[in-house]
C-alpha positions as CSV (number, residue, x, y, z in Angstrom):
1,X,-35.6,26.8,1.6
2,X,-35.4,30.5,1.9
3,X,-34.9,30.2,5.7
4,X,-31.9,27.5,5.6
5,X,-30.0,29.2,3.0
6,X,-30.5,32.3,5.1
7,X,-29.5,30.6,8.3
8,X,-26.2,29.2,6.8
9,X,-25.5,32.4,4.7
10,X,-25.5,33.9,8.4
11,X,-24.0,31.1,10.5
12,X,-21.0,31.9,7.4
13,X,-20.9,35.5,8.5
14,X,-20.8,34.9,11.9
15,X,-17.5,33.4,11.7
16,X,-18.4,30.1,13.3
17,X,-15.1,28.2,12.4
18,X,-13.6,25.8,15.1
19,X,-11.1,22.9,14.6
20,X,-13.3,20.1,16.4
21,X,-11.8,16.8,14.3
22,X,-8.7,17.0,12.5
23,X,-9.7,13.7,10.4
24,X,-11.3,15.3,7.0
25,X,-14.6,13.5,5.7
26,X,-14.0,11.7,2.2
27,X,-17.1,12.2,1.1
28,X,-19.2,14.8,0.2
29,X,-23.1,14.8,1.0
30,X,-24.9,17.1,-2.0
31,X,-27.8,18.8,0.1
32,X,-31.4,18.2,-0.8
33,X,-34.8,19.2,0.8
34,X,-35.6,15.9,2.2
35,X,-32.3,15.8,3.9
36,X,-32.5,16.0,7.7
37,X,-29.9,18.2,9.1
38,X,-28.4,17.2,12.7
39,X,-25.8,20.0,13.2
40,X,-24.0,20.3,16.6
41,X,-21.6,22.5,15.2
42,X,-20.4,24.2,12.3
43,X,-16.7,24.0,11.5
44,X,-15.7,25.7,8.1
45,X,-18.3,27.1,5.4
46,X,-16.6,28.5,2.0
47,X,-16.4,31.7,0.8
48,X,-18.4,32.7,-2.5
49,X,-16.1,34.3,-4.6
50,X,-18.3,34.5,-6.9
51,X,-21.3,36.8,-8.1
52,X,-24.2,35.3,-8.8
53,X,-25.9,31.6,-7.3
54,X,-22.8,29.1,-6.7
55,X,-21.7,25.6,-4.8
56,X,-20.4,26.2,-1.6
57,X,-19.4,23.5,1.6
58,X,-20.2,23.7,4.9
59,X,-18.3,21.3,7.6
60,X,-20.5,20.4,10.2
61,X,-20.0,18.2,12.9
62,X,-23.7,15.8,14.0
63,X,-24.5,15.4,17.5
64,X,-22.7,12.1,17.5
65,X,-19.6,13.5,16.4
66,X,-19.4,12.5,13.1
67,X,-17.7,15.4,10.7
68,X,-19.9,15.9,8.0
69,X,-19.1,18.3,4.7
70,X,-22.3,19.3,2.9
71,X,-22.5,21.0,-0.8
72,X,-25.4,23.7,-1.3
73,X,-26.3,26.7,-3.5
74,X,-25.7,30.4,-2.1
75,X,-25.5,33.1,-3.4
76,X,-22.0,34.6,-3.8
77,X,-20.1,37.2,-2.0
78,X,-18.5,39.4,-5.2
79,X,-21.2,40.8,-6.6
80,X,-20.8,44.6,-7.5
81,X,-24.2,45.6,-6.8
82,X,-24.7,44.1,-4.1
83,X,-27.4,45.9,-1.5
């Protein structure tokens, strides 16, 4: 757990945001453990302006091509004490 929240918190730093489909997914998939991820790319994750543990969405496209958007907890990005 701690090492896919870690990987998307940093695949959302990194900036990895690319218009791949301009058709928008109309649903959204909550993400769970058992859920098998098949990411090809990563199009759009949300900020966290919030402080504290929070829903965020990542887009994602699957090595088919599919655009997915998955909902998962992060930790937010305005917290004052952050270290």
């Amino acid at each position: 757990m701690k090492s896919l929240l870690s990987t998307l918190f940093l695949i959302g730093l990194s900036g990895t945001a690319a218009a791949v489909d301009n058709s928008s997914p109309s649903n959204v998939e909550d993400y769970s453990y058992s859920k098998p991820l098949n990411i090809a790319k990563v199009v759009n994750i949300t900020n966290g302006d919030y402080c504290g543990i929070g829903p965020r969405e990542m887009t994602y496209v699957d090595t088919m091509g599919t655009t997915h958007v998955l909902r998962y907890q992060a930790y937010g990005d305005s917290c004052i004490d952050q270290n």
